[in-house]
N, C-alpha and C positions, 0 to 999 in steps of 0.2 A: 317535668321531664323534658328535657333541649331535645330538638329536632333528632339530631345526629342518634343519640340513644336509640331513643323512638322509631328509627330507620334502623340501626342496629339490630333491635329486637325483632321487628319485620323481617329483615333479614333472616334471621337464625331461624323463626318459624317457617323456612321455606329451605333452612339450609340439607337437610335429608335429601328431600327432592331434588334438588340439584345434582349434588353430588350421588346420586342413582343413576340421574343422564349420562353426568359426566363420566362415570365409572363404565358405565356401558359402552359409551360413544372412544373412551379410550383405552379400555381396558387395563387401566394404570391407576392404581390409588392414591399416589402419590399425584400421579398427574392431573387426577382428581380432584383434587383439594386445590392444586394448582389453578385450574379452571372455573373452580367455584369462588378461590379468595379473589382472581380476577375482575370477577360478575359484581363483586360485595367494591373493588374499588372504582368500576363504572358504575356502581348505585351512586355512590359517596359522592360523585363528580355531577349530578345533574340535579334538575329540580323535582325530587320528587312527587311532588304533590301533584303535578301535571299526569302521573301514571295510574291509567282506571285500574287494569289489569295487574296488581304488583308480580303472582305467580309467575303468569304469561309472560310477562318482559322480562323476568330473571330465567326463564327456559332459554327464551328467546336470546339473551346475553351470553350466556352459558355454552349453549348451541352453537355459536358463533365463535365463540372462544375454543372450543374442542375444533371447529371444521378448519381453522387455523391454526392449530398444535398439529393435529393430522395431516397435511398439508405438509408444514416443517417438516414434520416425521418421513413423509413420504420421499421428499427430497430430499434429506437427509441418504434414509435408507439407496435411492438409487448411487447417491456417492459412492456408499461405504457397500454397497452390496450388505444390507447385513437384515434381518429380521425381527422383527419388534414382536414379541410373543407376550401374551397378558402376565402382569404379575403379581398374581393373586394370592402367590408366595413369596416372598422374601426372605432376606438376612431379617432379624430381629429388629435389628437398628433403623432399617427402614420403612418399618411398622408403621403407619400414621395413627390408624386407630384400631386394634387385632379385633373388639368384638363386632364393628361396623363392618370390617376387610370380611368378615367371618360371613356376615348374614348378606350381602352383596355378592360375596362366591357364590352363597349358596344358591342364590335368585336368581344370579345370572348363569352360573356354571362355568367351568373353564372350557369346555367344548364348545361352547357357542360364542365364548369370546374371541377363541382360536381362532373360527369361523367367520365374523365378524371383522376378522384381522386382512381376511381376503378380500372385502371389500375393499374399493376407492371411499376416499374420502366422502362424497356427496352421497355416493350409496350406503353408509353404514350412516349418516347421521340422519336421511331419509326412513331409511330402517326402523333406529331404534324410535325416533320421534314419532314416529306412524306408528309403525307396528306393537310398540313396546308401550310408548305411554299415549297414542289415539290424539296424538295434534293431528289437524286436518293440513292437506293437503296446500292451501289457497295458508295457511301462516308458517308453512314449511319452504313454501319455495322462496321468499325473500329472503332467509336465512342462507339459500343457497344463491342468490339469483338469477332464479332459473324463473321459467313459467308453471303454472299448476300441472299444465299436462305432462313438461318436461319433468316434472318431480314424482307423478306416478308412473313414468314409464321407467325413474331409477328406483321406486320399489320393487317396482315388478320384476325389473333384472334382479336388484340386492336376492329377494325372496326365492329365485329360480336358482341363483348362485348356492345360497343357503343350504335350501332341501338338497341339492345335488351333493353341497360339500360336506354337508353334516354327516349322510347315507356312507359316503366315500370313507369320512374318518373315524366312524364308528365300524366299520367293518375293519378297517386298520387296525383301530386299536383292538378290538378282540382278537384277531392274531396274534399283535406285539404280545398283549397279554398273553395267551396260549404257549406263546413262545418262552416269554421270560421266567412263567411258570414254573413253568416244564424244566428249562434252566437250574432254575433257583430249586427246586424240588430233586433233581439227580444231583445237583452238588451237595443239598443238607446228605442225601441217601449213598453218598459214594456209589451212584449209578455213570460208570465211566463211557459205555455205550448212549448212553441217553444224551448226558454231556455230548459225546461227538456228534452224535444228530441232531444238536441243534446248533451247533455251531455250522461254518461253512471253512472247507479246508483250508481257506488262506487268512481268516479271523487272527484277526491283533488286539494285543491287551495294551494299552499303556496306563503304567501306574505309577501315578504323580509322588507316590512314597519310596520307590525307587529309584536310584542313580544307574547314572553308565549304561551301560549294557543289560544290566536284568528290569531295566526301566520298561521294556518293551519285550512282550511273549507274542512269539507268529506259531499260527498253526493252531488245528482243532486238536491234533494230540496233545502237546505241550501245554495249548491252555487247560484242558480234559484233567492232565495231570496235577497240574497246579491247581484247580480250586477242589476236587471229587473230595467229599466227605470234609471238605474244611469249609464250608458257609456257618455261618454265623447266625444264631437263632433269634437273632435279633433284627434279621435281615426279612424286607417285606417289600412288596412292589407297589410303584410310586408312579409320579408321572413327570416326567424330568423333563422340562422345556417339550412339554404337550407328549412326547412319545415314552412307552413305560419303557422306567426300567427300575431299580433296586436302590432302596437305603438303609443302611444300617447305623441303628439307632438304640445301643442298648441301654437302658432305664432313662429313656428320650435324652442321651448326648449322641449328637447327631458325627459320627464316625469317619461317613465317607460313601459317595455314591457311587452308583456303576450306571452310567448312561450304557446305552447299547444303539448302535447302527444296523438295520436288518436289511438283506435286498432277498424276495422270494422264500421267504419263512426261514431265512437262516440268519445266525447273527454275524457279519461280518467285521464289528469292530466294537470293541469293550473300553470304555475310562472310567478307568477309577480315578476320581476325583476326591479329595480328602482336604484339600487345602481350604483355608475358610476362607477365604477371600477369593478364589475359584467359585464355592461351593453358594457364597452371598449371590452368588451372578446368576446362579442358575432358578430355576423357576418348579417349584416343589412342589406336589402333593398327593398324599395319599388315597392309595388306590385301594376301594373294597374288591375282593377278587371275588367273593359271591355271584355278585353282578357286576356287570359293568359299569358302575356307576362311582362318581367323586364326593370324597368327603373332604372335611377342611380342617382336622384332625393334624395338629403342629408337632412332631416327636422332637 
């Protein structure tokens, strides 16, 4: 067996691990794979044999490689003003591996990656390396280069940010939820009151399948009017770029979504979105309405 094999294979037995960090550390599966085939062409570049720890140094690689994408991203994002939200959902086409995407959501959750997104770079890789898979402190901080102390005083903030933001969004989304319900339940029942009470008087619809003028409905009457007793039984609530709202999906051909914008338990603004190449962007998944909790269920 030639060397390079031999370190191939090494690698692969460690490749899970990695990309669990990296998926955590970026909340992008794609960006994921990105960061682990990184770590696989810094292996390739040096002398292995000099490495006690193989594990260790590819966390270590890995780690390093996420706090530097995150980083980009961050700087990136101040440009554009724009939000990097996990995508634990995709277009199909950007699948890398659905049953790996699948058991990774489930471990990690989309709420805590959500969460996770709120961090700085140094805090969320402090975070998960600590908190998540128990590297000590004294081989986390070179990764950052910080000092040991300097590196538990940013878990202790990541950890404080966390419980605060977590409590925060989980109270949120039970609302959204309560809301969109309640929505989605007067429209199948042509409940036209109910509809107006959860709207807010000046709520807009814009819907990507119509042109001109009827593209766009103002008002909780008008919209009231337009959907009461016409929802779609195929129509179930989602979690559309982290806030609920509705997809319809009948015999899983995925239709068209309805994001929702709410300010004080009313919805003030409605997309339908139907376009696939819209609809690839957005960040999907299905919501059990029992509890509040996420499944990874692809319609």
């Amino acid at each position: 067996m030639s060397e390079q094999v031999w370190l191939a294979n090494i690698f692969e037995s460690h490749r899970k691990h990695l990309q669990a960090v990296a998926y955590r550390m970026l909340g992008s599966l794609n960006e994921a794979e990105d960061a682990v085939q990184e770590s696989w062409l810094r292996l390739s570049r040096v002398d292995a044999s000099g490495i006690e720890n193989m594990g260790g140094w590819l966390t270590t690689v890995v780690s390093r490689v996420c706090l530097d994408m995150l980083r980009s991203r961050k700087s990136r994002r101040e440009e554009s003003i724009e939000t990097q939200l996990p995508d634990a959902f995709t277009s199909q086409e950007n699948i890398v591996d659905p049953e790996q995407e699948a058991i990774l959501a489930d471990s990690v959750g989309i709420a805590l990656l959500v969460v996770l997104g709120n961090l700085n770079p140094a805090e969320r890789i402090t975070f998960v390396l600590h908190d998540v898979f128990a590297m000590p402190y004294n081989e986390i901080a070179p990764i950052l280069g910080k000092s040991v102390v300097a590196t538990r005083q940013l878990a202790s903030r990541a950890r404080h940010r966390i419980r605060g933001a977590k409590a925060m969004q989980e109270v949120d989304l039970a609302l959204q939820r309560d809301v969109v319900q309640a929505f989605l339940a007067a429209a199948h029942a042509g409940d036209f009151d109910t509809l107006v009470a959860a709207l807010d008087p000046h709520v807009i619809l814009r819907d990507d399948r119509q042109t001109g003028s009827s593209r766009v409905t103002r008002g909780a009457v008008a919209l009231a009017k337009q959907v009461s007793g016409r929802a779609q039984k195929a129509a179930q609530l989602a979690l559309v770029n982290g806030s609920v709202g509705i997809i319809v999906a009948p015999q899983g051909k995925l239709l068209y979504v309805l994001k929702f914008t709410m300010n004080h338990g009313k919805i003030t603004e409605v997309d339908l979105i139907s376009d696939p190449e819209r609809i690839s962007h957005l960040d999907l998944k299905v919501l059990n309405t029992d509890v509040l909790r996420y499944t990874d269920d692809v319609v």
